[in-house]
VOBA-1610 file (N, C-alpha, C; in pm, whole numbers, padded with zeros to 5 digits, always signed):
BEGIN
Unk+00084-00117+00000Unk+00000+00000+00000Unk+00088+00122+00000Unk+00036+00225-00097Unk+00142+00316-00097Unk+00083+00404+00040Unk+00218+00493+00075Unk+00235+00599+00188Unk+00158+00707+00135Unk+00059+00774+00234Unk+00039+00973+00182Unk+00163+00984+00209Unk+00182+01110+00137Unk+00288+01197+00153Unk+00260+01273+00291Unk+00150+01298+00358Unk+00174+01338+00506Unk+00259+01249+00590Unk+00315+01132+00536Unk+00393+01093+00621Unk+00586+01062+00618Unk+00574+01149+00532Unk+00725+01171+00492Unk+00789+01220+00594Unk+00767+01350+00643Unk+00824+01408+00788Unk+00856+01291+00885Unk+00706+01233+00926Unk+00722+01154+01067Unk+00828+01066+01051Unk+00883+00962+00908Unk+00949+00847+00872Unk+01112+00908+00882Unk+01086+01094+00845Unk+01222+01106+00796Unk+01288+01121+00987Unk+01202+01173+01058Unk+01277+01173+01183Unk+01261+01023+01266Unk+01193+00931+01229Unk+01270+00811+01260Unk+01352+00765+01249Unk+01403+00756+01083Unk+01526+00751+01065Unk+01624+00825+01110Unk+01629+00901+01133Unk+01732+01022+01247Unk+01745+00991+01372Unk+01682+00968+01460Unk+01648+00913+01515Unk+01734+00789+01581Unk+01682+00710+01477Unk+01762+00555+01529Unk+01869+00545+01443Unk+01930+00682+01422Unk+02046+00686+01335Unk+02061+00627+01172Unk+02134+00571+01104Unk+02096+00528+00974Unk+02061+00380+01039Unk+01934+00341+00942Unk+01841+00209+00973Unk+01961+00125+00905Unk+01999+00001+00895Unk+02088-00131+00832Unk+02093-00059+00698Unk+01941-00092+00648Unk+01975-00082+00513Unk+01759-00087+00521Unk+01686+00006+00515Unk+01574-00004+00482Unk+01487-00071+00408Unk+01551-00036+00270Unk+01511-00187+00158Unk+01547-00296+00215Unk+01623-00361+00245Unk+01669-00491+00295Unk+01572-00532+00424Unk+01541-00450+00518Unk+01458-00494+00606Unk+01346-00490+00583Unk+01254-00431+00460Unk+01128-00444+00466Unk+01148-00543+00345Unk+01220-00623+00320Unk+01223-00770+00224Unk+01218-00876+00296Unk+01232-00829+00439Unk+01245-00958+00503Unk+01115-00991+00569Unk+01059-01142+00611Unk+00947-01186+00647Unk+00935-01139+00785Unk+00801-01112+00863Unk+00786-01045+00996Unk+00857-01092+01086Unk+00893-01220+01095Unk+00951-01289+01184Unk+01074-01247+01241Unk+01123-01229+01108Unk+01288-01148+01130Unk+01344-01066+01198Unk+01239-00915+01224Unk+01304-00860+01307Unk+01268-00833+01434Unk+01247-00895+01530Unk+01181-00916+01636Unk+01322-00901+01728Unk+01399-00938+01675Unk+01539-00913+01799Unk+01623-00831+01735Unk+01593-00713+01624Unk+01670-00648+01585Unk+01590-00509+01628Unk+01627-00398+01690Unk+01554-00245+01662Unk+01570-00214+01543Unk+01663-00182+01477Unk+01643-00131+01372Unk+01571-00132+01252Unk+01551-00317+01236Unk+01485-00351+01109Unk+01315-00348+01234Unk+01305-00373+01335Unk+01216-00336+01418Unk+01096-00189+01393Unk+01216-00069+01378Unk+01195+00049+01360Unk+01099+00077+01225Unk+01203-00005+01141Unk+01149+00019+00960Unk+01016-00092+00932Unk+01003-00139+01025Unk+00868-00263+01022Unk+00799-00148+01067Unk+00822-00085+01187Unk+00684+00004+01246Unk+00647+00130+01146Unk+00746+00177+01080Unk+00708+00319+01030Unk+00581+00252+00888Unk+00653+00112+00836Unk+00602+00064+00773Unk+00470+00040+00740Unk+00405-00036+00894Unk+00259-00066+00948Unk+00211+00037+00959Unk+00242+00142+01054Unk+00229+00243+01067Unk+00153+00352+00914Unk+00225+00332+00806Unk+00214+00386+00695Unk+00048+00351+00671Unk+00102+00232+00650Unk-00051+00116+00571Unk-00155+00102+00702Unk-00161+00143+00793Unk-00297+00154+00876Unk-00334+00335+00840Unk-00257+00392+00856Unk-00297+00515+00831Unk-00403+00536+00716Unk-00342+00505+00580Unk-00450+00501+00457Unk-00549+00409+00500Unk-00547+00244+00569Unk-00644+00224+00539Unk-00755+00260+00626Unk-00707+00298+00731Unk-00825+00379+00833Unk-00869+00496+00741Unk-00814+00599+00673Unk-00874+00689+00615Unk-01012+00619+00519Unk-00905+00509+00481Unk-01061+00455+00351Unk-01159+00419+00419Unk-01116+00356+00539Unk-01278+00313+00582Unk-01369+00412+00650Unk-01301+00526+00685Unk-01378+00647+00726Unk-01443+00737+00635Unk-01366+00679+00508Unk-01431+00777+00379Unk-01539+00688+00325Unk-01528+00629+00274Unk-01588+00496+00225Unk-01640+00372+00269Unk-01790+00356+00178Unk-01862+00217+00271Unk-01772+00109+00282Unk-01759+00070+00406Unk-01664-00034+00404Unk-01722-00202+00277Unk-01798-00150+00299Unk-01885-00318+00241Unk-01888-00299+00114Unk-01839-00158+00027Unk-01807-00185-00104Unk-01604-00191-00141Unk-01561-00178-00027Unk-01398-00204-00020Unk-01363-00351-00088Unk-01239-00340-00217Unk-01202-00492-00215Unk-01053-00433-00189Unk-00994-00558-00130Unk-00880-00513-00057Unk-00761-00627-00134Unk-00830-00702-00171Unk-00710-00826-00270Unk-00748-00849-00402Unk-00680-00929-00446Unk-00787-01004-00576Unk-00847-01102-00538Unk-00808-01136-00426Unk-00856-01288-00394Unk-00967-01258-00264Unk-01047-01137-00247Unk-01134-01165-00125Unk-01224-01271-00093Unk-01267-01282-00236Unk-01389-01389-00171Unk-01337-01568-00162Unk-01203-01576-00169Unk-01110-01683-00142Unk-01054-01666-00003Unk-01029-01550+00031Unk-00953-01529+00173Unk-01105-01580+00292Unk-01179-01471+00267Unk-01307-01479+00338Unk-01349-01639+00347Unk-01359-01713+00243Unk-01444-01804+00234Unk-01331-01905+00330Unk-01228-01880+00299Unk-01096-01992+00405Unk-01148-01958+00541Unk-01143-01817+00541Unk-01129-01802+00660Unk-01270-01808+00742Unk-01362-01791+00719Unk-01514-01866+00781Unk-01502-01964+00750Unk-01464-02076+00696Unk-01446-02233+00664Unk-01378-02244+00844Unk-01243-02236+00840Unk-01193-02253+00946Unk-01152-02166+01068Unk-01272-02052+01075Unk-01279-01944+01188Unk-01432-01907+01176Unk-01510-02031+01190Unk-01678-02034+01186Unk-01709-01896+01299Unk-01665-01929+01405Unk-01728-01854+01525Unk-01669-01786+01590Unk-01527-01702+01565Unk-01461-01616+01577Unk-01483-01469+01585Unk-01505-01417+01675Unk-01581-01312+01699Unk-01458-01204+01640Unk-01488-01080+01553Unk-01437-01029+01475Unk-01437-00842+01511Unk-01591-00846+01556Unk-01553-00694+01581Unk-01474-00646+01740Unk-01445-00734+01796Unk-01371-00700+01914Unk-01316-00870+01934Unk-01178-00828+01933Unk-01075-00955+01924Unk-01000-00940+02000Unk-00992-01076+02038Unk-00943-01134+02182Unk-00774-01142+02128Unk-00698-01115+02206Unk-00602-01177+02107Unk-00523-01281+02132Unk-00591-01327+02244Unk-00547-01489+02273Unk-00599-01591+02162Unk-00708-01512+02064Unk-00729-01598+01964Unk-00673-01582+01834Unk-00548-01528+01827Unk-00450-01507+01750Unk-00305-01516+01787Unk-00271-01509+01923Unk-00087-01521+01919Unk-00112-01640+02051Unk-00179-01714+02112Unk-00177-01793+02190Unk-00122-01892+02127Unk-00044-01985+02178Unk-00003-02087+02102Unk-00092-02198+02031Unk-00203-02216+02122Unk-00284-02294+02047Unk-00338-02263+01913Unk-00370-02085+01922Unk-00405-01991+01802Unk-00345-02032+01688Unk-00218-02016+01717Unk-00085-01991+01626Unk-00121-02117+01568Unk-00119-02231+01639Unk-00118-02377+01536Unk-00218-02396+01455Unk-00398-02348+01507Unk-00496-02324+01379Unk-00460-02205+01318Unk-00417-02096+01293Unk-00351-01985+01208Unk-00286-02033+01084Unk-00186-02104+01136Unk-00058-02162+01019Unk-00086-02176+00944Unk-00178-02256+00932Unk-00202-02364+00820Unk-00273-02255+00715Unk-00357-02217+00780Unk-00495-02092+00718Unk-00379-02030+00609Unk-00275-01941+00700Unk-00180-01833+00645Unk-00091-01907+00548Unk-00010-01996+00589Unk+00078-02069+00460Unk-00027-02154+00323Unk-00136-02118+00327Unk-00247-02128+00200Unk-00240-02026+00094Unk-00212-01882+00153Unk-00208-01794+00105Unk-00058-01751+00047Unk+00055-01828+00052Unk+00206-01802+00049Unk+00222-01825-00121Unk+00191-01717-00208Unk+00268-01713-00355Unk+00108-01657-00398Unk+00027-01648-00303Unk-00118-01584-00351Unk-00114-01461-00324Unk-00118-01435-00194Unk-00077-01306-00115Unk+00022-01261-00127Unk+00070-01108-00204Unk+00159-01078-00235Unk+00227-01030-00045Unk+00351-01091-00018Unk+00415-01034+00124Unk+00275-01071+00228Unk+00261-01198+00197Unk+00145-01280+00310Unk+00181-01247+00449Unk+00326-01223+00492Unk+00369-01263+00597Unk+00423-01128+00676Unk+00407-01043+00556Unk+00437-00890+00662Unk+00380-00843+00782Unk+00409-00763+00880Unk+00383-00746+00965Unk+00342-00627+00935Unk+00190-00598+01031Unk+00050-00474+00967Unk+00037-00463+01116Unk-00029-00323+01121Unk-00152-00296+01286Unk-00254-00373+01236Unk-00294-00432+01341Unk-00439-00463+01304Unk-00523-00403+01445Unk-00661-00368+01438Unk-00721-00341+01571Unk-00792-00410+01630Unk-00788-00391+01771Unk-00881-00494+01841Unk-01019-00479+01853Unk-01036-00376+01871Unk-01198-00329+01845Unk-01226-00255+01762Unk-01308-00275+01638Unk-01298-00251+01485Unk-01401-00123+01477Unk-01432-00065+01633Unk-01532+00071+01613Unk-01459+00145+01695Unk-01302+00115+01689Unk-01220+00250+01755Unk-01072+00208+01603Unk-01011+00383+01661Unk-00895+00422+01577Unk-00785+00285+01590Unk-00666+00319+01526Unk-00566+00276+01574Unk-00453+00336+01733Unk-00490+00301+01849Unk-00448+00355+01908Unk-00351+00253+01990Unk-00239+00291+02076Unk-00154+00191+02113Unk-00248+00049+02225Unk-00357+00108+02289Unk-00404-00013+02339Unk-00493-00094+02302Unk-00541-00054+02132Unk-00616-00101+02080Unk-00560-00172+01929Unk-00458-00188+01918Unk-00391-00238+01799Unk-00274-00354+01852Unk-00221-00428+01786Unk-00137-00575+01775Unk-00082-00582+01609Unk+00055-00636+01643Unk+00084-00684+01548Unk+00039-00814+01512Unk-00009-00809+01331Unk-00017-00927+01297Unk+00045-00966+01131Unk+00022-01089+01087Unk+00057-01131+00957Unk-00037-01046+00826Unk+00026-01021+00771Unk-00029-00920+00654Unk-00185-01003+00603Unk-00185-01131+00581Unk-00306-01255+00572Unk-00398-01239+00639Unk-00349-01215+00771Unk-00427-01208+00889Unk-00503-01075+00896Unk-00430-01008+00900Unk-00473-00858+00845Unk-00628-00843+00755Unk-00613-00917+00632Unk-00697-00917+00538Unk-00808-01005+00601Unk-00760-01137+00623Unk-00899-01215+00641Unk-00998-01137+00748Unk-00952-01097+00844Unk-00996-01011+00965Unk-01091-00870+00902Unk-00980-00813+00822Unk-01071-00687+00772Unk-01189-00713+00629Unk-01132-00819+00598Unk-01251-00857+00473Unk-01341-00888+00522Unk-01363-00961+00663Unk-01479-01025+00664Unk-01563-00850+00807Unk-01468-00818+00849Unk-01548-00674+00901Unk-01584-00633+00831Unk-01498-00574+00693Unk-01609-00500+00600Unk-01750-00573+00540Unk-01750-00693+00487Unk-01821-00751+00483Unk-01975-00777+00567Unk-01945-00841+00662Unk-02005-00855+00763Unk-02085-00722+00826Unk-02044-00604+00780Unk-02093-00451+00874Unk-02020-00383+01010Unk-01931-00471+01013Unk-01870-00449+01116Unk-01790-00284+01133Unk-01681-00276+01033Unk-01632-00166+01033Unk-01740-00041+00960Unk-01885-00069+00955Unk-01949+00058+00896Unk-01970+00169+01025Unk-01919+00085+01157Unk-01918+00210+01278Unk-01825+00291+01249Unk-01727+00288+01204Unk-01654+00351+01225Unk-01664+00474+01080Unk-01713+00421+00993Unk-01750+00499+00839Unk-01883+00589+00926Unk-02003+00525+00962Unk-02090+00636+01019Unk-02051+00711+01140Unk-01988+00674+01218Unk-01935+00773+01273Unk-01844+00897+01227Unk-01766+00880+01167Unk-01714+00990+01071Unk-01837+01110+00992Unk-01914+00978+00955Unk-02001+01080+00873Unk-02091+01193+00948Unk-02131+01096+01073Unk-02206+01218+01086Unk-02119+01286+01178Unk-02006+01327+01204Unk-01964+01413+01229Unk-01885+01510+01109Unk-01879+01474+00998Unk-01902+01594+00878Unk-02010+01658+00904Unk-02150+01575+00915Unk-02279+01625+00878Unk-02266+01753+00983Unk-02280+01712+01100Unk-02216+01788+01245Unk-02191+01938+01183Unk-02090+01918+01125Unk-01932+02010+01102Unk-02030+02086+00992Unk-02094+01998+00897Unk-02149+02095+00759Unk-02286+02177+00832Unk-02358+02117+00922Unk-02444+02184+00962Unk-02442+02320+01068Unk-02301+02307+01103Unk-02231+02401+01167Unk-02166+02513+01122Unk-02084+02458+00997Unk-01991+02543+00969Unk-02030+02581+00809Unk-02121+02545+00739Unk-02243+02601+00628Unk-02123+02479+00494Unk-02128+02593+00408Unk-02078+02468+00301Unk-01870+02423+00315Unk-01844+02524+00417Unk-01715+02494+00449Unk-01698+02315+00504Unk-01759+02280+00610Unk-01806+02174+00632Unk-01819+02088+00505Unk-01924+02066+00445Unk-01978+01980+00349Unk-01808+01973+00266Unk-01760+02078+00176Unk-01642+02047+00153Unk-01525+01961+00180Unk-01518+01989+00296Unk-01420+01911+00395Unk-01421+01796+00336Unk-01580+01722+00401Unk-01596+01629+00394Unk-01566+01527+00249Unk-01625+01643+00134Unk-01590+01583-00018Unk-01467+01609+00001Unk-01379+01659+00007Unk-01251+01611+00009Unk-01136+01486+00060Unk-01183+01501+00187Unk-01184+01354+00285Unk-01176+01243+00180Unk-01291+01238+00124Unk-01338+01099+00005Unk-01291+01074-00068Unk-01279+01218-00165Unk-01226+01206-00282Unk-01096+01185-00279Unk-00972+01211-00180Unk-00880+01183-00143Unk-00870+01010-00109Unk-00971+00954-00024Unk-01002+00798-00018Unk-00995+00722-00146Unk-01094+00795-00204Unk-01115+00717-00324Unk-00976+00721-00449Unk-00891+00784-00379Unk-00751+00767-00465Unk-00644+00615-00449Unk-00692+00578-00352Unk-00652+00463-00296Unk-00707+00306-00356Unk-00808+00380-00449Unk-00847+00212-00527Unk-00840+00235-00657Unk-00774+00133-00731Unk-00751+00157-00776Unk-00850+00108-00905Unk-00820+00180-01072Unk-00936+00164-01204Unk-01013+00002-01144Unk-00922-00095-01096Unk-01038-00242-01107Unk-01115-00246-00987Unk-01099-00141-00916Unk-01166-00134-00803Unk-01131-00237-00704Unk-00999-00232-00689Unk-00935-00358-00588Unk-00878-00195-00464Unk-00864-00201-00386Unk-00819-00102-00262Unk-00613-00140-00250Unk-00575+00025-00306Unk-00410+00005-00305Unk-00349-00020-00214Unk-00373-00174-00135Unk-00214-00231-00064Unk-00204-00335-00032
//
């Protein structure tokens, strides 16, 4: 998923920061696993996630979530993943039902299905725990880029993340009924900026 450019600043003083990263390209080639005992390639994983939750929280605040496609393969990810996560409660996640070890061993299998399908299946993304709040530090976890998707395909799907799209909205409405057509603007902008993010086949850029 590509970066806004609002986030050039924040990335460039990370890198300053934690001094020069290894080698940036080189650490975001590597699978999530990797840098878990390194800071540095640590650092360039977070600015990373960091990047790609940013846009996609914007899209789902701009846009109905339930017309979002986020792969080529959604209705393959979805259908795996209700096959073998029937009753997995989705809009507020436990996350003992994802990094517990028992988790991890029904996970695997799900995620290495997707390995040469999913482009970077295995990257490391925010994902949130309760899918009608932001990304905030006590409400987000790292997970597998797979994981990521099956989770948010089937929220959008399902209605789950449309709290978080109507909530936005009517606080434009709020803002337009307040602040006359300055408001209403805003708001078309917000969107039309969203809607830059999917791309002509109507698949969502990342």
């Amino acid at each position: 998923m590509e970066a806004s450019s609002g986030t050039e600043e924040p990335v460039s003083r990370c890198c300053a920061v934690s001094g020069e990263l290894v080698s940036v390209a080189h650490a975001l080639s590597l699978p999530a696993e990797s840098y878990s005992n390194d800071p540095d390639i640590e650092m360039a994983w977070a600015m990373r996630a960091m990047q790609h939750a940013e846009v996609y929280y914007k899209l789902i605040s701009s846009v109905d979530p339930q017309f979002l496609k986020l792969t080529k393969v959604d209705d393959q990810i979805y259908s795996e993943f209700r096959e073998n996560f029937e009753k997995l409660r989705i809009d507020v996640l436990d996350p003992e039902e994802l990094k517990s070890e028992s988790a991890k061993e029904k996970w695997r299998p799900f995620c290495l299905k997707f390995d040469g399908i999913v482009e970077d299946f295995n990257y490391g993304t925010l994902l949130r725990l309760d899918c009608s709040q932001g990304y905030t530090e006590e409400n987000t976890i790292f997970a597998p880029r797979i994981q990521f998707f099956a989770i948010e395909i089937a929220r959008n799907r399902e209605g789950c993340n449309k709290a978080v799209y109507t909530s936005v909205k009517d606080k434009e409405e709020k803002g337009a009924n307040n602040g006359g057509e300055k408001g209403a603007d805003s708001g078309g902008e917000t969107e039309k900026e969203a809607n830059k993010e999917i791309n002509k086949s109507g698949e969502t850029a990342m």
